[in-house]
N, C-alpha and C positions, 0 to 999 in steps of 0.2 A: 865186775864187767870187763875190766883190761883184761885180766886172767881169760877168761871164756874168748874175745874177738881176739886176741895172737897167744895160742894154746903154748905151752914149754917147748911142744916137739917141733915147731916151727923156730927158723931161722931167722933173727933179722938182723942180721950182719950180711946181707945178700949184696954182694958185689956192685958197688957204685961209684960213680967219677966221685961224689962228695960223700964215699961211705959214711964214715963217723958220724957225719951232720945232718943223714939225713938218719940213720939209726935214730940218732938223739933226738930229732925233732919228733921223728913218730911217737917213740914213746913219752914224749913230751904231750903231744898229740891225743894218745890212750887218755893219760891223766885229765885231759880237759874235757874228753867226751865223762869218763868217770865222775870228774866231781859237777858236770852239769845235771847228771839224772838222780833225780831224787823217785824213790821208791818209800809211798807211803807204806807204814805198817803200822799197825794195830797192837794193843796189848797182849791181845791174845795171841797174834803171830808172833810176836816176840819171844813170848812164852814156849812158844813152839821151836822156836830158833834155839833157841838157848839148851833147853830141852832133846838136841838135838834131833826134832821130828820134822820129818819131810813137809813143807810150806807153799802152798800155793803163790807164785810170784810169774814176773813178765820173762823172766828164765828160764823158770821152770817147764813153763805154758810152753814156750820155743825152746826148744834143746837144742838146735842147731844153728848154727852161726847162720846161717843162711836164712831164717826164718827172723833172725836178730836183724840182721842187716834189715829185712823187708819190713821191719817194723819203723826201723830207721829213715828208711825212704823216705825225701820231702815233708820230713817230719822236724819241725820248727823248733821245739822244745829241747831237741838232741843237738842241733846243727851246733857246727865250731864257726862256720864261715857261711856267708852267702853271695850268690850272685845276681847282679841287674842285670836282666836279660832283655836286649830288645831298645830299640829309640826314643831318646826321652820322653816323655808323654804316653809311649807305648809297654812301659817297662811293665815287668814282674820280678817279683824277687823269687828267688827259691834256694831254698836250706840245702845246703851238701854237706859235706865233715871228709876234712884235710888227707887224710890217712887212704880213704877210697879212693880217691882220686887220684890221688900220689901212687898207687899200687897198680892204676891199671894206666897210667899214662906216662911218658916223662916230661912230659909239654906242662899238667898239673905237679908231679915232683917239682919240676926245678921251679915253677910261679909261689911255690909252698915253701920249700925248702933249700934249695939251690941258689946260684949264683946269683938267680934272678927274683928270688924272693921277696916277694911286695911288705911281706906284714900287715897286711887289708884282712879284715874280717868281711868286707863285701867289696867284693871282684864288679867290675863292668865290663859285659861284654854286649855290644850295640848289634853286633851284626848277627846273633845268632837266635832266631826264633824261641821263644820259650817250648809249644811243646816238641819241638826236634831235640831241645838242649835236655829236657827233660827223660828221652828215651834212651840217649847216651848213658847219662848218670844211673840210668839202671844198666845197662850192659857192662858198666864200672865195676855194679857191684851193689848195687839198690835191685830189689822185687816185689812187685806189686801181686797182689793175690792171683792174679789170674797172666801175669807176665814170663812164669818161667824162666827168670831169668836169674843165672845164679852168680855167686862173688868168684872171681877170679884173684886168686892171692899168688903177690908177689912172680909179678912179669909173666903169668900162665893163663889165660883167660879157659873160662871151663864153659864151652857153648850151651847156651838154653836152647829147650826145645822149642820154644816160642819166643819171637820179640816182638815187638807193638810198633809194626810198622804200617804205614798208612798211605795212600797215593797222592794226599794232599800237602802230603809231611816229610815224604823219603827225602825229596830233592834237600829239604834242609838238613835232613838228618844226614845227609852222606855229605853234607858241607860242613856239619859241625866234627861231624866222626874224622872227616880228613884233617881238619886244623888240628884237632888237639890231641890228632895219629895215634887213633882209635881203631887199627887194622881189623880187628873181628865186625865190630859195627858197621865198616865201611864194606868187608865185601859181604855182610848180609844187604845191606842197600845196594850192590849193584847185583845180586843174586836178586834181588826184588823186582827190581827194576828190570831186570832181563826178561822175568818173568811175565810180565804185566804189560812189556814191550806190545804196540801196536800201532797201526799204521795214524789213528788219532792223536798219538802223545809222542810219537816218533822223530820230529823235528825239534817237539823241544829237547827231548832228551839224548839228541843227538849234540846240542849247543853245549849241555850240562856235560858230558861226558866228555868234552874236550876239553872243558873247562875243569876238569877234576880228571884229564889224563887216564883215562879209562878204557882201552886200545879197545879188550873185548866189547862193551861195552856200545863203543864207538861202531865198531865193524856190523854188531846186531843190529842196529838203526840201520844202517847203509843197506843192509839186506831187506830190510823191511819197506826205506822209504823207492829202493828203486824196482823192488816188485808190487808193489800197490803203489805206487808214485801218482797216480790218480786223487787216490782217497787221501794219501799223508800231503800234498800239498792243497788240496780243499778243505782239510781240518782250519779247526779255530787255532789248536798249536802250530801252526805253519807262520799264522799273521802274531805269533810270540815272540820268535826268533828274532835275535841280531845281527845287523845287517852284515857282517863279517859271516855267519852262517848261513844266512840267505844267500853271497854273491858265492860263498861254498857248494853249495845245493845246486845253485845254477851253472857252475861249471862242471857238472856231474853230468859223465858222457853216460852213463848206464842208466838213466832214470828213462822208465819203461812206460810212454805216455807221450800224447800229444802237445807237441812246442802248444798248442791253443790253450792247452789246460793250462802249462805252464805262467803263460802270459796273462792269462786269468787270476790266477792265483798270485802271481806277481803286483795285479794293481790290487789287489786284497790286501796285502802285506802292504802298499804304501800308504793305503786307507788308514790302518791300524798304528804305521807309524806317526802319521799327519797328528793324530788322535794323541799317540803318546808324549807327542809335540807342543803341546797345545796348538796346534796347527788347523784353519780349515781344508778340509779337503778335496780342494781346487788342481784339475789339470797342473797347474804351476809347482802346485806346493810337492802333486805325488812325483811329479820329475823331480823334483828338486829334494826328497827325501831318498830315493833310490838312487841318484848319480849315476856312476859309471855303474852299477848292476844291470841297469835294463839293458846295457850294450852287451850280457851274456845272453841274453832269450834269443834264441836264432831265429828271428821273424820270417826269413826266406824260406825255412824249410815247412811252414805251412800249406796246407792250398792255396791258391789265390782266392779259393770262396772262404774261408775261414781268415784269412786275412782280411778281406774288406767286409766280413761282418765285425770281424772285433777288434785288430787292434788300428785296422784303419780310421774307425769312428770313436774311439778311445779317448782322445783331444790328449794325450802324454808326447805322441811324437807331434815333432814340427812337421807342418805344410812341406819343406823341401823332402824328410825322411820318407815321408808317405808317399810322396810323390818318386823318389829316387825306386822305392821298393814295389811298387804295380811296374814299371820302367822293366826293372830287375825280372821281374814276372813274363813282361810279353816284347820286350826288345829284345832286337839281335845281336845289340851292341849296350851292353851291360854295364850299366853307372856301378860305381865302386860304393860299395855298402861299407859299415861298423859294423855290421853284426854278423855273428858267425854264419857263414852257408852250410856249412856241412849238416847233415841231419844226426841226431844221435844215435848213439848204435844202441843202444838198448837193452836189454838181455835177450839170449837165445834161448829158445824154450825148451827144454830134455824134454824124451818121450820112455815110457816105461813098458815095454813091449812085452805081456806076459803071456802070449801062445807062443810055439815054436811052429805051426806050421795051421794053416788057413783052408776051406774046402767048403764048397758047394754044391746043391741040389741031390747029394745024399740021403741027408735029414729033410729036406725042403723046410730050411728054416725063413718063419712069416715073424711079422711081429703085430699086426692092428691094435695096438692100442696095447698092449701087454707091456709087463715089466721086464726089465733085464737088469739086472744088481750085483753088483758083489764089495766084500769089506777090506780093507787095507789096512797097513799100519805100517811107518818106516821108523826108522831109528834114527833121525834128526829133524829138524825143522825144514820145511818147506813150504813150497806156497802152489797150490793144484791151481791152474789157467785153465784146463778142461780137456775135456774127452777126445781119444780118438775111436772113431764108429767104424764098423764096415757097411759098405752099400750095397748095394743091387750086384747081385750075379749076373742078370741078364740086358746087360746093357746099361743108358743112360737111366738116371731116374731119380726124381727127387723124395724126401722123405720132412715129414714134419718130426720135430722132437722137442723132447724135454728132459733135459739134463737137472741132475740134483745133488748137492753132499749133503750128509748127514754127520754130525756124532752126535749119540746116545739118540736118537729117534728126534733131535732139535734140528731145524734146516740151518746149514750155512750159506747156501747159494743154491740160485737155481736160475734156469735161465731156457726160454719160450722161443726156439726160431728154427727154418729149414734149411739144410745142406741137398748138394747135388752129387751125387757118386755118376760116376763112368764108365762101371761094369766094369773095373778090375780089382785085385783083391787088394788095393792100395787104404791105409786105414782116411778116414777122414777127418779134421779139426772140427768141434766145434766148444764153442768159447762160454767161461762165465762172465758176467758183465764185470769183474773185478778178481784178478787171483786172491786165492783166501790161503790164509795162512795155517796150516797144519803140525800139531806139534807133537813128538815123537814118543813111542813106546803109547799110541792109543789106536782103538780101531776106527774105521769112519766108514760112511758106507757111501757108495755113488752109485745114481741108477740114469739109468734110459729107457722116457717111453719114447718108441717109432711109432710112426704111422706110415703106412705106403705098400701098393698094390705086391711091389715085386720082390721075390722069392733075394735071399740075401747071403754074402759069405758068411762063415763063421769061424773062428777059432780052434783050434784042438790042443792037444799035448800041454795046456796049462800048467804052470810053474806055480808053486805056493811059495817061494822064495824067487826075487831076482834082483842080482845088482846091479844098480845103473849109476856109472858113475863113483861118487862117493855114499852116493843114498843106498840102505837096502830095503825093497820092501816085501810085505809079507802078505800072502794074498789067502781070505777066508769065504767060506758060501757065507750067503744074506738073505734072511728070512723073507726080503722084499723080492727076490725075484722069483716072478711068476713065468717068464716068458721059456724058462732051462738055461738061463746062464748061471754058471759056478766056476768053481777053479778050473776044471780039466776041460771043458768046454764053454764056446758061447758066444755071447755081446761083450762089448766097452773090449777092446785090444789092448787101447793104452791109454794112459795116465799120460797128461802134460803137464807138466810144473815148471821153476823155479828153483834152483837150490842156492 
């Protein structure tokens, strides 16, 4: 078996602060796994052995190191060494072998072989979840039938095309992958993670990613939670967070949302802390778990009706702050507040202008109740806030509508209300109840139905490419429009988003 797991043509004199010692231990190491497995055989295989005739055996069946090792996996009978994983009472044990782990880590070399060599046949490690600790040990170099994941020898890791990671598990898994500087593992978990990224799981994984030093990582959250700043601080992961990433979040000038949502979301998260306090959660307790954070919610830059519906009758500020801040509101002579005045600035919305030139009562284009659609696709991530229309040619005039995204024929948003055009060929906004997040190299489709008596601009000279910004995007006809919009002419001008 040593013969087969480190072949002649491999090196193991490979360059090490403790070469010699750790060469000797491994192959010290080979020997142990060797004389642990016992291979029953039979009379007749023996005969066969001898004999020199080819023998059915656990070798034979696996030819390649790769299918040996997966055999090896968490397999108990093999292991040289094991590990307690997890809080006393909470433990598991699980079987590894010295050698694999020593190959793909230096954090496990030197616990094995190095300066800091324990001599434990069973390691305790308390902080790190058994199954996160267990998906590492295959990216080491363990494979489970349907893991793809293959041995990396000697300081080269060789990527699988699959590894078994989970959304209940990554956060552990990229905690264990980082301690024990497991770089392939770790950035498949933040490769994961990016991936999976949304406005729901966006706070917490914004906390994580600071805590594991994760720039990009970090920056993706940021873009996600201040253009749905709405949705990610209403999430259940919002009242996750620690309070050093809460008073983080609240002095974030680009979160794109009402201070009321804010200050909503705010007494949610002190709820949650009271709780994680063992605390009741009483006016007293929720000030007194928030501190100095609640002095970042800018209270003044509400309405004054949004202020004395919510955080006036709130019972968090005192009798004097409430009172200083209606004062603040409708005096001439303005009592000195704690809390920020300024209003956030928020993000600016880009607009994706894909006619080059606009015209009217040619075509006599109507719409009653017709479709107008077309598909897009950019080459990064973004987040669509919503349509710009054109109006009436002929003056003032209102219009009912219904805005929609699509990918693959599923709705993302969609949103039921009236705008007013002016009779000029200026485009119009109108909005989804929440920007939606869009993700690059797919197509999506957006439509509009109008409703309304009066004859309307339209578009010309359509562009199937335009760049705006850093974004490009790419514009295709859509089986949904019935009304005549497509590339080269029509409805929807532009695209509003987020970048």
């Amino acid at each position: 078996m040593a013969a087969e797991l480190y072949p002649a043509s491999i090196n193991t004199n490979l360059p090490n602060s403790n070469g010699a010692a750790v060469s000797a231990a491994r192959k010290k190491s080979i020997i142990q796994v060797t004389q642990t497995v016992t291979v029953p055989t039979t009379t007749a295989t023996q005969q066969n052995i001898n004999n020199n005739i080819e023998t059915t055996s656990w070798q034979s069946t696996h030819p390649t190191l790769r299918e040996r090792n997966a055999l090896m996996f968490n397999n108990e009978h093999m292991a040289d060494v094991h590990f307690i994983v997890g809080s006393p009472g909470e433990s598991q044990k699980v079987p590894a072998h010295k050698y694999v782990l020593a190959v793909g880590s230096s954090v496990f070399g030197a616990m094995f072989y190095g300066d800091l060599a324990e001599g434990e046949s069973e390691i305790h490690i308390p902080d790190v979840e058994p199954a996160a600790f267990l998906i590492m040990l295959k990216e080491l170099g363990y494979k489970k039938k349907h893991c793809f994941a293959v041995v990396r020898v000697y300081f080269r890791y060789m990527y699988s095309d699959e590894i078994e990671l989970e959304a209940d598990t990554v956060l552990a898994t990229l905690y264990a992958a980082k301690k024990y500087i497991v770089p392939a593992l770790a950035k498949a978990c933040v490769t994961f993670l990016e991936t999976s990224l949304e406005a729901k799981n966006a706070c917490v994984l914004l906390s994580q990613s600071r805590l594991f030093e994760e720039p990009e990582l970090t920056q993706r959250c940021w873009e996600v939670i201040d253009a749905q700043a709405e949705l990610a601080l209403c999430s259940e992961g919002f009242c996750e967070i620690d309070l050093q990433t809460l008073e983080i979040i609240l002095r974030r000038e680009t979160l794109n949302t009402r201070e009321a949502v804010v200050f909503r979301a705010v007494l949610e998260w002190a709820v949650a802390e009271c709780r994680r306090q063992g605390l009741a959660a009483t006016s007293r307790n929720k000030r007194a778990v928030l501190g100095k954070a609640l002095y970042l919610v800018r209270l003044p830059t509400m309405t004054l009706e949004e202020f004395a519906d919510g955080a006036a009758q709130s019972d968090v500020l005192t009798l004097e702050e409430t009172h200083d801040i209606f004062l603040w509101y409708t005096a001439a002579n303005k009592p000195k507040l704690e809390f920020p005045l300024a209003q956030r600035a928020g993000l600016t919305p880009q607009r994706c202008h894909r006619f080059q030139s606009s015209a009217y009562r040619s075509n006599q284009w109507r719409y009653r109740g017709r479709c107008d659609s077309i598909q897009f696709a950019v080459d990064k991530r973004i987040f669509i806030a919503g349509l710009g229309l054109y109006g009436s040619s002929g003056g003032k005039a209102e219009y009912s509508v219904k805005i929609e995204l699509k990918r693959q024929g599923a709705t993302l948003a969609q949103n039921l209300t009236k705008f007013v055009s002016d009779g000029s060929s200026s485009t119009f906004s109108v909005w989804f109840e929440h920007p939606v997040q869009v993700e690059q190299d797919t197509f999506y489709t957006v439509s509009a139905v109008l409703d309304g008596n009066e004859l309307s601009y339209f578009g010309q000279e359509g562009m199937t490419e335009v760049q705006c910004g850093k974004v490009t995007f790419q514009y295709q006809c859509s089986s949904d429009s019935t009304n005549g919009t497509g590339v080269q002419g029509g409805q929807i001008p532009e695209l509003v988003f987020y970048a």
